[in-house]
Each structure stands twice: as structure tokens, then as C-alpha cells.
C-alpha positions, 0 to 999 in steps of 0.5 A: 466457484470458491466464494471467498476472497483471496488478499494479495499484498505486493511489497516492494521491500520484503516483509516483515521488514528490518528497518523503520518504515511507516507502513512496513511497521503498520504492516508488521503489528498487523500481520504479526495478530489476526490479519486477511492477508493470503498471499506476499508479493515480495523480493526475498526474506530470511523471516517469515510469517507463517500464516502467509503463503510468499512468492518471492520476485527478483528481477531477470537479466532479461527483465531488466532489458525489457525495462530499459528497452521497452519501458515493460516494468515490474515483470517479475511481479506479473510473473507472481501474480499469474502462478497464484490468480486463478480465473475462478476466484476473486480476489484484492490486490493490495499496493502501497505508494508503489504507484509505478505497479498500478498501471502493470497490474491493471493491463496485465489483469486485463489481458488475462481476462481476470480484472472483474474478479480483481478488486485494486486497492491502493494505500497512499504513504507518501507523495502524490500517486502520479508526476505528469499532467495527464497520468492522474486520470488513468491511475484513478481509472486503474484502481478501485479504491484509494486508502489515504492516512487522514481526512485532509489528505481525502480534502485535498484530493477533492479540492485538486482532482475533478473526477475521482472514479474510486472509491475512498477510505481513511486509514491511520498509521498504528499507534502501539499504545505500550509506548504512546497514549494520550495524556489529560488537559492538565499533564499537556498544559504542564508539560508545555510549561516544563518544557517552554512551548506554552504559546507555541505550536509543535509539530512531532514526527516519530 
């Protein structure tokens, strides 16, 4: 058996990605130094990094009808993920906000007889990773450890739902220190003055 662990990050965007995006940007500074990750789960893209191993996905005619008929979502990247899981190797599986794969993943892990080699971490940008009353049970169940931008997100978490079988880690967005740093006591209480919020709270989003 191969001891080492295999990375497999599942993007719904292609990657390294074009635009602005929060985690697509913290994606793209890592991947672009020394990263972990294996392999790329992504719709198709004209760049590359090359110390990744990509499997393009793109939707079928009869995924689409699977989807819309039968509610079997996400096919495309099941298809993906079986060409590169082997049953002798263990392996993370990276999500980011795409709750809607989770659950597509865990049943297909399982039915392929491969879930206790697999280790689903989920990292959590945006709104809450589940919409119905009863939905939230089974995505805690589904994971193995859900990764949160700050401390109070992890607070609130504790405060809403009663039982959570994951495990929990913190990761903050990168900050590229070439363009911001922190600045003295004295420069913040000059710049609040020159700028007339002295007695004011200021909420900054980049």
C-alpha cells in the first residue's frame, strides 16, 4: 500500500481563476508557492499550474437529464473522481462553499467501497452550508472536518447546532503583505483624524 496521502481539490470555477474571488485568490497565491495539492477537479482552463495533475469535467446532454429528471447531481465530477481514487490509497477531498457536492461525493465514496480512505474537508466562504430544517444533520455527517474563516463563525456554529460530528479548523483569508500591513497606534489615530472617523467604527471590505 502507498502510505502517502493524495489531495484532491474539486472546484466549481476553473483554477488559477481570472476574476476576483476570495478563496479562488487564497487558492491561487498557494498553488502558485509550495502547495499539497495532487490533483484539480475543474471545468476546463486555457492556464495551468503545473505541479497539479487536472481532470477537466463538463457537463453531458444526459447529465443534464439525469439532473433535472432524477435530481443525480454533480456526475461529471463523480465521473473524475473515479478515474483518479484508487481502493489502495487514501486520500483528502477538498470542497469549497459548493455544499451541493458534498453529499454526491459521500454517497458515491461509499458506494464505491472507498469512504474510510477518504478524509472530506469542507472550507466554508459564504453562507451557511445547508437551506432545509432537516439538511444540516446529514452535511455535518457527510464531512470529516469543516474549515471556517474566523473564530466567531466557529462561535456561532456552537451556538446554532447541537451536534457537530466534524472536526473544526480556522483559516484565514491571505492577506498579500506587499500591499497591506498593519500600521503603529499613532499612524491609525492620525489617519482617522485626516480622514474624520475618530469617533467612528469602520468596517473595510477589499
Amino acid at each position: 500500500m502507498n502510505n502517502s496521502i493524495k489531495v484532491i481539490l474539486i472546484s466549481q470555477v476553473p483554477l488559477p481563476y481570472s476574476k476576483i474571488g476570495s478563496w479562488t485568490t487564497l487558492y491561487n497565491n498557494y498553488l502558485d508557492n509550495d502547495h499539497k495539492i495532487d490533483y484539480i477537479v475543474c471545468t476546463e482552463t486555457g492556464k495551468k499550474y503545473s505541479s497539479v495533475k487536472y481532470h477537466f469535467v463538463k457537463a453531458t446532454f444526459f447529465d443534464k437529464l439525469l439532473r433535472k429528471v432524477f435530481k443525480r447531481k454533480n456526475l461529471q465530477y463523480l465521473r473524475a473522481l473515479g478515474k483518479i481514487i484508487q481502493k489502495n490509497e487514501k486520500y483528502i477531498i477538498q470542497i469549497i462553499d459548493n455544499y451541493g457536492m458534498v453529499k454526491p461525493v459521500h454517497d458515491y465514496l461509499v458506494s464505491k467501497k472507498v469512504l474510510d480512505n477518504c478524509y472530506i474537508q469542507f472550507f466554508y466562504h459564504g453562507f451557511s452550508p445547508y437551506i432545509k430544517s432537516n439538511s444540516g444533520i446529514d452535511f455535518y455527517e457527510a464531512i470529516d472536518e469543516l474549515i471556517v474563516l474566523t473564530h466567531d463563525s466557529y462561535k456561532e456554529y456552537k451556538k446554532t447546532i447541537n451536534v457537530l460530528p466534524c472536526h473544526f479548523s480556522v483559516l484565514h483569508n491571505g492577506i498579500d503583505t506587499k500591499k497591506f500591513k498593519k500600521v503603529s497606534v499613532f499612524e491609525r489615530e492620525d489617519l482617522r483624524r485626516k480622514f474624520d472617523i475618530e469617533n467612528k467604527k469602520v468596517f473595510v471590505w477589499c
